[in-house]
BAGU-403398 format. One line per field, with one value per atom (N, C-alpha, C): atom name; z, x, y negated; residue number from 1; residue in three letters; chain. Coordinates in steps of 0.2 Angstrom, whole numbers, plus 5000, padded with zeros to 4 digits. Each point is the difference from the previous one (the first is absolute). Layout:
REM BAGU-403398
site	(CA_...)
Z	(Z_...)
X	(X_...)
Y	(Y_...)
pos	(NUM_...)
code	(ALA_...)
unit	(A_...)
//
This chain:
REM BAGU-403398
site	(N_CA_C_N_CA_C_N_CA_C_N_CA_C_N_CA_C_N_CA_C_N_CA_C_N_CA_C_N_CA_C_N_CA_C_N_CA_C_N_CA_C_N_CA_C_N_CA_C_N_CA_C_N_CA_C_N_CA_C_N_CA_C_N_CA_C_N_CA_C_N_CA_C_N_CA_C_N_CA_C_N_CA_C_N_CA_C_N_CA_C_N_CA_C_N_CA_C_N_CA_C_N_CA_C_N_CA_C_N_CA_C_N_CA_C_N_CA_C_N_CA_C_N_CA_C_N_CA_C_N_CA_C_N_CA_C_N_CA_C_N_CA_C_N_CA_C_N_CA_C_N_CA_C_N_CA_C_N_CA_C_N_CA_C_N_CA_C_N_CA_C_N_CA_C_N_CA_C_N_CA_C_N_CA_C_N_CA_C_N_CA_C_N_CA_C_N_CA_C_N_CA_C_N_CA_C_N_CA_C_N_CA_C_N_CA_C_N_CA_C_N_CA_C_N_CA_C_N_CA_C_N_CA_C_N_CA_C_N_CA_C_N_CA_C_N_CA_C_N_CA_C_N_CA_C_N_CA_C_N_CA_C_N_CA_C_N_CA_C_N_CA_C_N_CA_C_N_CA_C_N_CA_C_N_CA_C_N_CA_C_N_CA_C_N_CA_C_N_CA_C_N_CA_C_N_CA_C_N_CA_C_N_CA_C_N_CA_C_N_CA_C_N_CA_C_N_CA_C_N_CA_C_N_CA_C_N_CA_C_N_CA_C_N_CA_C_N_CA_C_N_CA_C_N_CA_C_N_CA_C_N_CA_C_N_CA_C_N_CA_C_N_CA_C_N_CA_C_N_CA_C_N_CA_C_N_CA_C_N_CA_C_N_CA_C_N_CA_C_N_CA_C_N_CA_C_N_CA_C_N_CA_C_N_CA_C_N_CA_C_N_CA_C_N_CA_C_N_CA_C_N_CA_C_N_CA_C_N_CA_C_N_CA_C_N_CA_C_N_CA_C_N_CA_C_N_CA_C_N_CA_C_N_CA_C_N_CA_C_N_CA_C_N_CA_C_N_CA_C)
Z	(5361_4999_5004_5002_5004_5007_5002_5007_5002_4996_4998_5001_4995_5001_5006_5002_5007_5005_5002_5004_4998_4994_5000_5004_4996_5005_5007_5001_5008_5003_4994_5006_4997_4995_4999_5004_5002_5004_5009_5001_5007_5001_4994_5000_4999_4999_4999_5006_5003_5009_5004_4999_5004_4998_4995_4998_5001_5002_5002_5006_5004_5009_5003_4993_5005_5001_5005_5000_4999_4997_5001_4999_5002_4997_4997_4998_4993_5004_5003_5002_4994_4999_4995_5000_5000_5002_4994_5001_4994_5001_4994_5003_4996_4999_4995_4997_4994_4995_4999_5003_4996_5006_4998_5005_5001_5007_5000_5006_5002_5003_5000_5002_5001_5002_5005_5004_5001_4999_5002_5009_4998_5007_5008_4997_5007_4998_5003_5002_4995_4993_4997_5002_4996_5001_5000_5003_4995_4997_4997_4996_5003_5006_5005_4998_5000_4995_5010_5004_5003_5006_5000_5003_5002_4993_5000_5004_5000_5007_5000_5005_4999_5006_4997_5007_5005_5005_5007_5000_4995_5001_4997_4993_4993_5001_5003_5000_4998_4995_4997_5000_5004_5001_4996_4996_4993_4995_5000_4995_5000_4996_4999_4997_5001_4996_4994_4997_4992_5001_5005_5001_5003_4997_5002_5000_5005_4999_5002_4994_4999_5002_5002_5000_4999_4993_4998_5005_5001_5005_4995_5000_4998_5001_5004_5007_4994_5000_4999_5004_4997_5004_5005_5005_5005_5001_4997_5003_4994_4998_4994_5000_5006_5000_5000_4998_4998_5005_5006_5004_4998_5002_4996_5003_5007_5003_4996_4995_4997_4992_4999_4994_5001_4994_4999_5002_5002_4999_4994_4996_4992_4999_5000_5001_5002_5007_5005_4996_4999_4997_4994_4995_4997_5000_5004_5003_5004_5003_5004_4993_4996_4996_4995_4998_4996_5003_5006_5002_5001_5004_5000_4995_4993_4994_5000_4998_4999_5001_5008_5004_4997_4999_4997_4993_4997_4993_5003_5004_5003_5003_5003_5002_4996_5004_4994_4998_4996_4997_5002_5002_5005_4995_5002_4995_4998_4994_4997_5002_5001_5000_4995_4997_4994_5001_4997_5003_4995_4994_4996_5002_5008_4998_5005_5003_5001_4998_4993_4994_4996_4996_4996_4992_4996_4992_4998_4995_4997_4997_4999_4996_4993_4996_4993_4997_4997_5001_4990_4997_4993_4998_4996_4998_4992_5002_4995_4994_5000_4994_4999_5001_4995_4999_5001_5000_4992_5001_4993_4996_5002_4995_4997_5005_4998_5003_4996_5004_4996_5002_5001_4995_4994_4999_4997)
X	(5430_5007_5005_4998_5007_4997_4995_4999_5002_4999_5003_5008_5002_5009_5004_4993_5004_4998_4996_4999_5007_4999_5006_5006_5004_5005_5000_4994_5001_5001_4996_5003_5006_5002_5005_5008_4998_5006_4997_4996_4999_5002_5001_5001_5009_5001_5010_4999_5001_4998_5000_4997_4998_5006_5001_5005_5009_5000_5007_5000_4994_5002_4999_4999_4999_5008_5000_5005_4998_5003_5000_5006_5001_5005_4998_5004_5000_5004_4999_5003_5001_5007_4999_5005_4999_5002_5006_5004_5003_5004_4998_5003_5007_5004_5007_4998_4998_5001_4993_4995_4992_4998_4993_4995_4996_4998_4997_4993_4999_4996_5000_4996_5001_4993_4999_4995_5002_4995_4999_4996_4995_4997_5003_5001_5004_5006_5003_5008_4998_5006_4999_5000_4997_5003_5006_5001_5008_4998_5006_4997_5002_5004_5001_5006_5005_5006_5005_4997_5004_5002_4993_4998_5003_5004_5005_5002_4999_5003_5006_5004_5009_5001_5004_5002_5005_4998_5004_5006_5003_5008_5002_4999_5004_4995_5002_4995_5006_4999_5006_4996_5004_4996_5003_5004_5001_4996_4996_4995_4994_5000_4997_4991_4995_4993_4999_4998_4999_4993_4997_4996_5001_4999_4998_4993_5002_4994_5001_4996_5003_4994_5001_4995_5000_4995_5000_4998_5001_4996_5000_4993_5001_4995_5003_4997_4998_4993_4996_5004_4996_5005_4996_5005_4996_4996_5004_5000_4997_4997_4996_4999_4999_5001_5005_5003_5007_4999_5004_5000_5003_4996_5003_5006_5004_5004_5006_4999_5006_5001_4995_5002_5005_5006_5002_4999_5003_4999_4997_5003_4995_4995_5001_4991_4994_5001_4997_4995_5008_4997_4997_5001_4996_4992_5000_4994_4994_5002_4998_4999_5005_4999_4993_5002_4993_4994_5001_4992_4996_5004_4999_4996_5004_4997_4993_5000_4994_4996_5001_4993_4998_5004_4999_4996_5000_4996_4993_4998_4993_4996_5005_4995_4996_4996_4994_5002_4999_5003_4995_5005_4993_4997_4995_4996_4998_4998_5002_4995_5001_4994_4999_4993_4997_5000_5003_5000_4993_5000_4993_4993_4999_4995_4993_5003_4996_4996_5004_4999_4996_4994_4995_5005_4998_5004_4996_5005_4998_4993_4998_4994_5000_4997_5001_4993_5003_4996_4995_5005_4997_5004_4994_5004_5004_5006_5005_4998_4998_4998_4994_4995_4995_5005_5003_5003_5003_5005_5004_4998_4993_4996_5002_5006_5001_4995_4999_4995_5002_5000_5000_4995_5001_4995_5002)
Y	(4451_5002_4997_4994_4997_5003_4999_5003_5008_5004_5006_5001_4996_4997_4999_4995_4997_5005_5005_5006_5004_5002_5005_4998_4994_4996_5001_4997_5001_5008_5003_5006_5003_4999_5002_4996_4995_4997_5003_5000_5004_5009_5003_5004_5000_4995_4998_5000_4994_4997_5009_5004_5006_5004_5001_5006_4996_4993_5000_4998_4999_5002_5006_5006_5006_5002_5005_5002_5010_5002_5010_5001_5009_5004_5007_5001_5007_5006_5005_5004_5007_5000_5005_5007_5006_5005_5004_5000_5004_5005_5005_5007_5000_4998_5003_4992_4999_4993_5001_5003_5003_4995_4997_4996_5005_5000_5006_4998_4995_4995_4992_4996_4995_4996_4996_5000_4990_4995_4994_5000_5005_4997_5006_5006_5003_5004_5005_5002_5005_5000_5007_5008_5004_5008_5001_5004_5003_5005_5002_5007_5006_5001_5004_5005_4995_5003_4998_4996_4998_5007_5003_5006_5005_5001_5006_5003_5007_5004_4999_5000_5003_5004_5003_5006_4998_5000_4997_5000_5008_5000_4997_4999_4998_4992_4996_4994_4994_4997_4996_4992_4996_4995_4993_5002_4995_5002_5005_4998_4996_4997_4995_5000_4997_5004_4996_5003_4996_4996_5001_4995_4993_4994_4992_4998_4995_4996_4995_4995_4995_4995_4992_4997_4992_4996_4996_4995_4992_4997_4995_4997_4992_4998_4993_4995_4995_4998_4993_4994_4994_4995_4998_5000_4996_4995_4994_4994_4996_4998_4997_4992_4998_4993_4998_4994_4998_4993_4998_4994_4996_4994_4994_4997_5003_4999_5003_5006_5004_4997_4995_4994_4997_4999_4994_4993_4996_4992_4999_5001_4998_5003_5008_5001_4998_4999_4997_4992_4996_4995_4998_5006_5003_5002_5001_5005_4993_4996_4996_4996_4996_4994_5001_5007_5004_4999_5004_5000_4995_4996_4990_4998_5000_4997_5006_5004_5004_5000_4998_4997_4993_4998_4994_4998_5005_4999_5001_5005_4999_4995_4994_4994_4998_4996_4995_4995_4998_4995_4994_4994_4995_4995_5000_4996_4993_5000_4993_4996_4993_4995_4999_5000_4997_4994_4993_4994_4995_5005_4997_5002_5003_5004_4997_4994_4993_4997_4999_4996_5001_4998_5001_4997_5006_4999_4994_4998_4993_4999_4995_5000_4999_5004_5000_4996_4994_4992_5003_5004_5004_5005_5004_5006_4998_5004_4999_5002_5006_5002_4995_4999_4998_4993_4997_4994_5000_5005_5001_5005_5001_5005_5005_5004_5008_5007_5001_5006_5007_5006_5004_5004_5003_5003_5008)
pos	(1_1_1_2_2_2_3_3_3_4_4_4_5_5_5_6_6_6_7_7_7_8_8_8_9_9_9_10_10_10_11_11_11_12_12_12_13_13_13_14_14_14_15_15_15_16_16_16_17_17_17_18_18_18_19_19_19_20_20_20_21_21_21_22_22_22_23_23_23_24_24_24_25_25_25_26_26_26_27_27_27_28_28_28_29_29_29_30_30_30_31_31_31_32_32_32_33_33_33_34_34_34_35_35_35_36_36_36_37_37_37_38_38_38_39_39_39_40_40_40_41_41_41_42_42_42_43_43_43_44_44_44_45_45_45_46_46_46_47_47_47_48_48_48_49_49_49_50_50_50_51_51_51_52_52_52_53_53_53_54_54_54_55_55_55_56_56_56_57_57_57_58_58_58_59_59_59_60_60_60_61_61_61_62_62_62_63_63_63_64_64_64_65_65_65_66_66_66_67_67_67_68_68_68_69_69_69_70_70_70_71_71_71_72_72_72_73_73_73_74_74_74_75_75_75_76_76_76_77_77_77_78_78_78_79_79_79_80_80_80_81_81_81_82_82_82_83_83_83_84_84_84_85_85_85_86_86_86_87_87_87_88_88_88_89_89_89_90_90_90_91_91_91_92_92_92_93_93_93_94_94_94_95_95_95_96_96_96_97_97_97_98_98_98_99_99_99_100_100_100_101_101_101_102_102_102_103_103_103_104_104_104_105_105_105_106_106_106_107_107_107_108_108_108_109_109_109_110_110_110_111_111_111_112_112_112_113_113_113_114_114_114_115_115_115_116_116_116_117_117_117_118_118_118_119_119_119_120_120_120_121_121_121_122_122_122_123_123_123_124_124_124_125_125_125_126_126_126_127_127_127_128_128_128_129_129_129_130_130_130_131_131_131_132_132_132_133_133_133_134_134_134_135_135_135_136_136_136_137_137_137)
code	(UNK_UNK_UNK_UNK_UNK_UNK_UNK_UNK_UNK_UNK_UNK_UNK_UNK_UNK_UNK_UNK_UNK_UNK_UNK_UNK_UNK_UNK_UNK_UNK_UNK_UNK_UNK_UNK_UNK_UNK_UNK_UNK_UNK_UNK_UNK_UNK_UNK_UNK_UNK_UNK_UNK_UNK_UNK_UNK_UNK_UNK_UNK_UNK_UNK_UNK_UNK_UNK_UNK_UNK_UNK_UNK_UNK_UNK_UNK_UNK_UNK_UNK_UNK_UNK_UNK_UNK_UNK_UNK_UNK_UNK_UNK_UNK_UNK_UNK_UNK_UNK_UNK_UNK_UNK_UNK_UNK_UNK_UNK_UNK_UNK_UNK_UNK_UNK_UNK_UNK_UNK_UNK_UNK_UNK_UNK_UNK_UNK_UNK_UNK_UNK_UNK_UNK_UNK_UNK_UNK_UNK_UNK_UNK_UNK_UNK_UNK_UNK_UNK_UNK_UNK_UNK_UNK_UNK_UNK_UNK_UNK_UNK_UNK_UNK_UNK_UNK_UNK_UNK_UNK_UNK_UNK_UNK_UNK_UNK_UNK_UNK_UNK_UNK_UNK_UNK_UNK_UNK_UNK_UNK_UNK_UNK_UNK_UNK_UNK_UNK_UNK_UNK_UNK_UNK_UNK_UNK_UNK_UNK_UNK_UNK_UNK_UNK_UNK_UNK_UNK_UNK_UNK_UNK_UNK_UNK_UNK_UNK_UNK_UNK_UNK_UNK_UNK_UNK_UNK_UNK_UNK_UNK_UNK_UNK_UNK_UNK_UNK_UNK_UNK_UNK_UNK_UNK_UNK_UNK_UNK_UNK_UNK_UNK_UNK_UNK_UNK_UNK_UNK_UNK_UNK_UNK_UNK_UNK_UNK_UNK_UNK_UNK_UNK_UNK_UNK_UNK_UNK_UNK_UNK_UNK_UNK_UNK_UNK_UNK_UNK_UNK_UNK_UNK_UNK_UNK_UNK_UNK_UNK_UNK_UNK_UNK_UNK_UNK_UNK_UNK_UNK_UNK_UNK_UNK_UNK_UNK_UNK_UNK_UNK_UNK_UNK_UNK_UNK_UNK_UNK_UNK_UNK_UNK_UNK_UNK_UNK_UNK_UNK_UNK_UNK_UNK_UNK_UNK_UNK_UNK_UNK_UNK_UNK_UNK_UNK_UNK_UNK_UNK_UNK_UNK_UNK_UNK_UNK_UNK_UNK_UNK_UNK_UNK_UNK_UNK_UNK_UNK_UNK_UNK_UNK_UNK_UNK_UNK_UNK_UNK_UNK_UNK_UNK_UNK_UNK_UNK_UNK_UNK_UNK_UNK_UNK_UNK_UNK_UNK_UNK_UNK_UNK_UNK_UNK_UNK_UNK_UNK_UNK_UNK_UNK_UNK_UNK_UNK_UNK_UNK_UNK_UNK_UNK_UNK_UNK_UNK_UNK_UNK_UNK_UNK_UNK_UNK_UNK_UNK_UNK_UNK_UNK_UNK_UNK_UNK_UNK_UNK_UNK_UNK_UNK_UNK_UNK_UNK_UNK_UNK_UNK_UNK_UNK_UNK_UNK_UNK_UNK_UNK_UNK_UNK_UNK_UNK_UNK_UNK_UNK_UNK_UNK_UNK_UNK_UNK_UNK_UNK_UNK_UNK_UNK_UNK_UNK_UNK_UNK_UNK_UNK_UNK_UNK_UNK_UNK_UNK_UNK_UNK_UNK_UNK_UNK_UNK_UNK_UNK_UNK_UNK_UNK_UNK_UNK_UNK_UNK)
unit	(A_A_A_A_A_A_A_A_A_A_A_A_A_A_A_A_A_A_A_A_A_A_A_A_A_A_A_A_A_A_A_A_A_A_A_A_A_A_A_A_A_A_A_A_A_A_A_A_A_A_A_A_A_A_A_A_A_A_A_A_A_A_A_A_A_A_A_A_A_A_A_A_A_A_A_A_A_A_A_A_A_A_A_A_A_A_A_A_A_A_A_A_A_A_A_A_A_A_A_A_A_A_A_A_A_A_A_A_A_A_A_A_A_A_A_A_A_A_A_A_A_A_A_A_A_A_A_A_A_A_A_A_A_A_A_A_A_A_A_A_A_A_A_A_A_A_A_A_A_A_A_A_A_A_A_A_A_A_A_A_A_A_A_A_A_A_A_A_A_A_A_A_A_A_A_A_A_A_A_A_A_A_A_A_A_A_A_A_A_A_A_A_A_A_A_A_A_A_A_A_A_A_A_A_A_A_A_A_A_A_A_A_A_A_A_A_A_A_A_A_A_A_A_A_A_A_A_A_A_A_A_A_A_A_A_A_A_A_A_A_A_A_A_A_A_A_A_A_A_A_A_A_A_A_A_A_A_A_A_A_A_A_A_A_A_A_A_A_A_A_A_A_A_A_A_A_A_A_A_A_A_A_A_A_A_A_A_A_A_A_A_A_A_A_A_A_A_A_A_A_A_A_A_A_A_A_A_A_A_A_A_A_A_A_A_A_A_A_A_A_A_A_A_A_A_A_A_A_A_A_A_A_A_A_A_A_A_A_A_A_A_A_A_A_A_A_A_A_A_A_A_A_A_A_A_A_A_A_A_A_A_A_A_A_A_A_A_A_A_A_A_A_A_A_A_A_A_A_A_A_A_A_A_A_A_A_A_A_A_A_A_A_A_A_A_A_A_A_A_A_A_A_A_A_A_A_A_A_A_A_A)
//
């Protein structure tokens, strides 16, 4: 179950990571206040309102078309690493004083002389128990 867990996580933060440095746009067609197309990957339809015939005499050039097209953009981020030049003073010394110790909890710890390990234990001249005759039973 934890290894499953920890799969998921991982793609589930790879899939974050992907979707906030893509960048796309939304191109979307409107005829009046109606959606009338809209297109992420190419250049929408129109609905073919812009077309209109007009007659060459009577040609009035303040009208306006009721068709828009509008279009959404939104840029992923560039820049993802963060330089250490553009930290504070304090962060910096932060950052250094941390990792310093850190590393430091992983050395080896140096080793101890065993100063008795020359020496032969004492000689046991009797046993204690038979002496004061407690036994175990």
């Amino acid at each position: 179950m934890k290894k499953l867990a920890h799969k998921f996580v991982s793609v589930l933060m790879a899939v974050v990571v992907l979707l906030t440095t893509m960048s796309f746009s939304v191109d979307m067609h409107y005829c009046g206040d109606m959606l009338v197309d809209f297109s992420i990957v190419e250049q929408v339809k129109s609905c073919g309102m812009e077309k209109v015939e007009t007659d060459c005499e009577n040609l009035n050039i303040t009208q306006k078309s009721c068709c828009t097209d509008t279009q959404l953009i939104v840029e992923g981020a560039d820049n993802m690493k963060v330089s250490f030049d553009q930290l504070s003073f304090d962060q910096q010394i932060f950052i250094t004083s941390f990792t310093y110790s850190y590393l430091n909890l992983f050395k080896g710890v140096a080793s101890k002389k065993i100063s008795f390990k020359d020496y032969p234990p004492p000689f046991v001249k009797q046993d204690v128990q038979v002496l004061h005759q407690t036994f175990l039973i």
